[in-house]
VOGU-3710 file (C-alpha; in Angstrom, 3 decimals, decimal comma):
1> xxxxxxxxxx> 50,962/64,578/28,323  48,124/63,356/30,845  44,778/63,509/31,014  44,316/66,547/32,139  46,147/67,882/29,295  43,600/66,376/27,173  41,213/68,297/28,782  42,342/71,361/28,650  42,502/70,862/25,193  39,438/69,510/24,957
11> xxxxxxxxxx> 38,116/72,671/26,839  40,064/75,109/24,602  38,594/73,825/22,014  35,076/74,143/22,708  35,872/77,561/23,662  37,663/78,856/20,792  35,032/76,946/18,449  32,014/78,937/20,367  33,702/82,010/19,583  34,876/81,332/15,971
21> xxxxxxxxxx> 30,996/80,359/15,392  29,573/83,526/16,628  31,876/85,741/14,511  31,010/83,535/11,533  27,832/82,221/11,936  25,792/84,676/9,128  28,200/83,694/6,999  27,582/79,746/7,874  23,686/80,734/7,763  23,917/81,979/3,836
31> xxxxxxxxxx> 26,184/78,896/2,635  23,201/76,307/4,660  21,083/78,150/2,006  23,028/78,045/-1,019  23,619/74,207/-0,848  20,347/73,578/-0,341  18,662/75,317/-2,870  17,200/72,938/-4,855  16,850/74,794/-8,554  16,827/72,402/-11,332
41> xxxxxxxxxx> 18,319/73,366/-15,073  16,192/73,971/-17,821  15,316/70,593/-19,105  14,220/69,296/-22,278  10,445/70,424/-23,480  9,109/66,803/-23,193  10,505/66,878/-19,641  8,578/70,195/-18,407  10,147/73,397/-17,473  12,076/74,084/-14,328
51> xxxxxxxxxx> 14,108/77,408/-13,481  17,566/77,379/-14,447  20,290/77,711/-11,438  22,930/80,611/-12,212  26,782/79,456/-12,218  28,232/79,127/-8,927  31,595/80,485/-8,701  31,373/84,650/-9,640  32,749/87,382/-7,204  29,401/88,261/-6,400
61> xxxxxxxxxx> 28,389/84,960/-4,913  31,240/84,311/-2,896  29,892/86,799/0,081  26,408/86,877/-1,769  25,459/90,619/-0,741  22,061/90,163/-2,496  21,005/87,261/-0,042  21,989/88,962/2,646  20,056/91,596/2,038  17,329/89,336/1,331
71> xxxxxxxxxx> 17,665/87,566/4,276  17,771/90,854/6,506  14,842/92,314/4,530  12,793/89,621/5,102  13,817/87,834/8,817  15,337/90,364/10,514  19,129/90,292/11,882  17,715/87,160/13,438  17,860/85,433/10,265  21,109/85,350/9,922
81> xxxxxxxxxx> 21,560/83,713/13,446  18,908/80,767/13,040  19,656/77,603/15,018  22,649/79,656/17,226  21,462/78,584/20,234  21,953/74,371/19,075  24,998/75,592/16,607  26,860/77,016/19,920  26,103/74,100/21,585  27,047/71,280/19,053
91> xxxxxxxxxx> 30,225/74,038/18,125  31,094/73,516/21,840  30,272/69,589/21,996  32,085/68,928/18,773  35,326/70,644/19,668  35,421/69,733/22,967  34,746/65,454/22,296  37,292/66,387/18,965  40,369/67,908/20,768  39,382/65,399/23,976
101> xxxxxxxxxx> 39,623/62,279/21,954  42,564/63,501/19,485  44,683/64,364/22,729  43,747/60,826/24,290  44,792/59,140/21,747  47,640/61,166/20,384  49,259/60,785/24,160  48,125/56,827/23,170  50,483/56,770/20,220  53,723/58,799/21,456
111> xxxxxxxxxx> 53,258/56,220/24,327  53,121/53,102/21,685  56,138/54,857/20,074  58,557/55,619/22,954  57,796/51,774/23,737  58,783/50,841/20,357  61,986/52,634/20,680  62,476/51,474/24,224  62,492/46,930/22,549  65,022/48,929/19,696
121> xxxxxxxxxx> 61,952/49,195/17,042  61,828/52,666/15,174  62,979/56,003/16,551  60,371/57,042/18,645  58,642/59,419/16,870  54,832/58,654/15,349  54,380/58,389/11,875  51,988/59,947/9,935  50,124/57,509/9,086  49,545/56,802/12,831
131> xxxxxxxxxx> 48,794/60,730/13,162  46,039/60,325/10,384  44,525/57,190/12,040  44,451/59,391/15,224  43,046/62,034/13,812  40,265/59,428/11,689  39,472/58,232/15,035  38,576/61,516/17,052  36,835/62,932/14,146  34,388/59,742/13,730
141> xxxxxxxxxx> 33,585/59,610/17,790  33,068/63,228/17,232  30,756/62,899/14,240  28,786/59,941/15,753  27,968/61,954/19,047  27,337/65,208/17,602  25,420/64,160/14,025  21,731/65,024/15,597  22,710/68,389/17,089  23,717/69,764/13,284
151> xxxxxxxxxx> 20,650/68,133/11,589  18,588/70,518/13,973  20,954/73,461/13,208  20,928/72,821/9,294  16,467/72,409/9,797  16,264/75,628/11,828  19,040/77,612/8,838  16,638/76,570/5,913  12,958/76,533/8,005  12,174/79,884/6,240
161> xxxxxxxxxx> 13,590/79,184/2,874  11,656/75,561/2,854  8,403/77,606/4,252  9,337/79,810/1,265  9,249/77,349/-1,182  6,011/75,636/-0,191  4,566/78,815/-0,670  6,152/79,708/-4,405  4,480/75,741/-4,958  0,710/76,704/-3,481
171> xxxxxxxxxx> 0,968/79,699/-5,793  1,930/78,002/-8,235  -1,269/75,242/-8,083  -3,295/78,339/-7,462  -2,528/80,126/-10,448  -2,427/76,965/-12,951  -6,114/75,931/-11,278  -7,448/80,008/-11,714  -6,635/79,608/-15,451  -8,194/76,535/-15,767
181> xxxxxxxxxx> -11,384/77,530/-14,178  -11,664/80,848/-15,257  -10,716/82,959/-11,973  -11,415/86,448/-12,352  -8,091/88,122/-11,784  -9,041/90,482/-9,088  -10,027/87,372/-6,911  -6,755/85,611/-8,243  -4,893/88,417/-6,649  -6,848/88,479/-3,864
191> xxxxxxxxxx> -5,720/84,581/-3,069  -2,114/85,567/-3,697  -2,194/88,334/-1,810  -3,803/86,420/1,212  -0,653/83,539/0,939  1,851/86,738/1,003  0,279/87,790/4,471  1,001/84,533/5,724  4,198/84,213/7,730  6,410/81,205/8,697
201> xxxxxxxxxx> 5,394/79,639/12,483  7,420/80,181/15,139  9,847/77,143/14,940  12,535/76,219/17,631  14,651/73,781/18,277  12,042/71,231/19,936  10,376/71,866/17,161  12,383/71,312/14,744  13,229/67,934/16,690  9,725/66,728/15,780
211> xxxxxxxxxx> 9,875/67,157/12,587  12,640/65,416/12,409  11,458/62,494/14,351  7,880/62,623/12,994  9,649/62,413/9,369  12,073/59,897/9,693  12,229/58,526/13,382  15,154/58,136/14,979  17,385/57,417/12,578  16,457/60,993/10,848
221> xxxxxxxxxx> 18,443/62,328/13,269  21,795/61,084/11,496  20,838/61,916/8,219  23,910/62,895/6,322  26,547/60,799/8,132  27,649/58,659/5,583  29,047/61,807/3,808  30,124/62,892/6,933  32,337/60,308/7,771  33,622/60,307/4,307
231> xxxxxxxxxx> 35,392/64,408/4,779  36,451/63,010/8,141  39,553/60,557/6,976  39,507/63,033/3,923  40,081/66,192/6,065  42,877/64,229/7,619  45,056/63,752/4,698  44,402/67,592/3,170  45,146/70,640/3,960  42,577/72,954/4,824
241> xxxxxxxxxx> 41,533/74,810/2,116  42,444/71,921/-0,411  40,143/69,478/1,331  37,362/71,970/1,538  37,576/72,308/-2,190  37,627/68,886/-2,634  34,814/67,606/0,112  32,679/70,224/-0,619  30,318/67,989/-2,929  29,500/65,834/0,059
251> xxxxxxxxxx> 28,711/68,565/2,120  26,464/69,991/-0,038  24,827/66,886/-0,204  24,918/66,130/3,361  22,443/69,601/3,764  20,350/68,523/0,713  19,977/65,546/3,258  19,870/66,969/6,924  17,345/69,828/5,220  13,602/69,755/5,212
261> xxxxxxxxxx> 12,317/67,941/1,948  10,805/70,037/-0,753  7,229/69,440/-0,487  5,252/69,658/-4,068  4,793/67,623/-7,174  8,204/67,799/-8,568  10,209/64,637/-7,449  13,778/65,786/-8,332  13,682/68,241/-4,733  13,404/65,410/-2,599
271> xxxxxxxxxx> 16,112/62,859/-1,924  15,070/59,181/-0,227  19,366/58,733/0,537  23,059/59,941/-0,375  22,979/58,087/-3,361  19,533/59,283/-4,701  20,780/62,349/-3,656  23,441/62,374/-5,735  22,132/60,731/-8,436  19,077/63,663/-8,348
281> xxxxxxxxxx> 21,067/66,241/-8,314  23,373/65,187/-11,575  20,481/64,582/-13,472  18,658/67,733/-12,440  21,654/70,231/-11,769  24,851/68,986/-13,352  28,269/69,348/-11,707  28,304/72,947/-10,697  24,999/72,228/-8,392  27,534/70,717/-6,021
291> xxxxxxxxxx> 29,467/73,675/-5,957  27,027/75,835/-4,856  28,248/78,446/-2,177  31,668/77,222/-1,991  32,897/80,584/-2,383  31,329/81,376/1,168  32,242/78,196/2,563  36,290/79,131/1,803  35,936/82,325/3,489  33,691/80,859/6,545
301> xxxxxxxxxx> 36,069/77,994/7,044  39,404/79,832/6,599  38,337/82,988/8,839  36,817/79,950/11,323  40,068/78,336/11,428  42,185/81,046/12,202  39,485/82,646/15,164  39,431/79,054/16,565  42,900/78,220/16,656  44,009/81,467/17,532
311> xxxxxxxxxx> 41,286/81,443/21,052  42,237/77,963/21,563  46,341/78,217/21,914  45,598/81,194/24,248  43,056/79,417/26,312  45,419/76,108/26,802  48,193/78,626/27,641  45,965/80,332/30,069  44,967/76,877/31,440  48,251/75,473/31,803
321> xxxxxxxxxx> 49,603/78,750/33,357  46,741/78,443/35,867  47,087/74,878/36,910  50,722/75,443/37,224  49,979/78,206/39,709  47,609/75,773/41,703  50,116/73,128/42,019  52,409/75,829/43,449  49,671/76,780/46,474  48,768/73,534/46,999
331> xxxxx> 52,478/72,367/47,627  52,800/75,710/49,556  50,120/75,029/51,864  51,097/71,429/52,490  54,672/72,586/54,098
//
């Protein structure tokens, strides 16, 4: 295999992964939302009240109908397809530096091997712990490049839900301070009614970049990436749909992460790391609280797969059929 074999993969990749992400993308949108919805269990009396968080894990939530319709009531089509625009290009970087890097150095290792064999030391053939190591190593390059692109796609999935939930908080303060001063309830409806009119800002991705930067600095823009890294050696050694069952905890708490903080009084929303993000969310939620949305995840990463892998065979075919015919008219032409 040469290089430009590794390119064409590289290219496939990106291509099949830009379509694969377009099909799916509502469905990526809604599980963004359910991991980071941050809805602590009822907790003792002498530890205040909080709103209990339903079960994860019913038929109804796997496709969550009820969000969607939420989501569509209240945003538009649109809402469903927040972030695209950086999602298609971060879908397109990450595939493309993935399948680069994993041809690169997969034609590295059935090199090392057929050298082996050639000084009479194993068979020629590359073990799998050599494919894992391969695979480690494209996924971590890939993760390393393309870390800031999803923190901006994961911001601009959840803008309206954390807009959402600064507003449920103002109401909140606003109702607790009318019964403590004695607001009639006409004017008390008249203030709620006023925060209902308001609607989120526009917010983009330069914006969204700010916020980012403004919050955290640079280093904001990797939030998440220790969990990241984690699923990628994991994902190597699982099958698909066994390694999404089992990683999903640390992607739900790489959103909680990469998402806007929950802004209010209550402490247990807002995570300072991974580990006082995990620590925060078994106190707060329990076990099932990094479950959340996994039902959608399965069907957006199975249906993913199979789009993606499907485009991308075709579109290395296609490429190899075409290069082979360009070979053919250059060497024609030379005679």
């Amino acid at each position: 295999m040469s290089k430009s074999d590794a390119v064409a993969n590289g290219l496939a990749g990106a291509g099949g992964g830009i379509i694969a992400q377009i099909i799916t993308y509502p469905l990526q949108t809604i599980n963004t939302r359910q991991q980071t919805e941050r809805r602590a269990n009822k907790k003792k009396k002498n530890e205040g009240s909080l709103d209990s968080a339903p079960a994860p894990g019913t038929l109804l939530q796997i496709l969550q109908p009820i969000l969607f319709h939420q989501v569509i009531k209240t945003e538009g089509w649109g809402g469903l397809y927040s972030g695209l625009k950086p999602s298609l290009f971060g879908t397109a970087a990450s595939q493309g530096i993935y399948y680069y890097f994993y041809q690169v150095f997969k034609n590295r290792a059935e090199a090392i091997a057929a050298s082996r064999k050639a000084k009479g030391h194993g068979d020629g053939n590359v073990g799998m712990f050599s494919w894992l190591v391969v695979a480690a190593i494209a996924g971590s390059l890939n993760v390393l490049l393309t870390n800031p692109i999803w923190v901006l796609v994961t911001r601009m999935q959840t803008h309206t839900q954390a807009e959402r939930k600064i507003m449920e908080g103002k109401k909140e303060v606003l109702i607790r301070e009318a019964s403590e001063s004695g607001l009639q309830g006409s004017d008390l409806q008249d203030k709620l009614a006023e925060l209902d009119s308001i609607k989120p800002c526009p917010y983009g991705t330069l914006h969204a970049a700010c916020e980012v930067f403004n919050e955290a600095g640079i280093t904001g823009f990797w939030k998440g990436i220790f969990p990241t890294l984690i699923m990628v050696f994991l994902l190597g050694a699982l099958a698909k749909l066994g390694a999404t069952v089992s990683t999903y905890p640390l992607l739900v708490v790489k959103s909680r992460l990469q998402a806007k903080q929950e802004i209010g009084g209550n402490s247990s929303l807002r995570y300072s790391g991974t580990l006082d993000a995990v620590t925060k969310m078994i106190r707060y939620e329990g076990v099932l609280g990094f479950y959340k949305g996994m039902g959608t995840k399965i069907v957006q990463s199975v249906f993913a797969a199979s789009v993606l892998f499907m485009v991308k065979e075709e579109l290395v075919k296609a490429y190899m059929v075409l290069a082979d015919k360009s070979k053919k008219v250059l060497l024609n032409l030379s005679k």
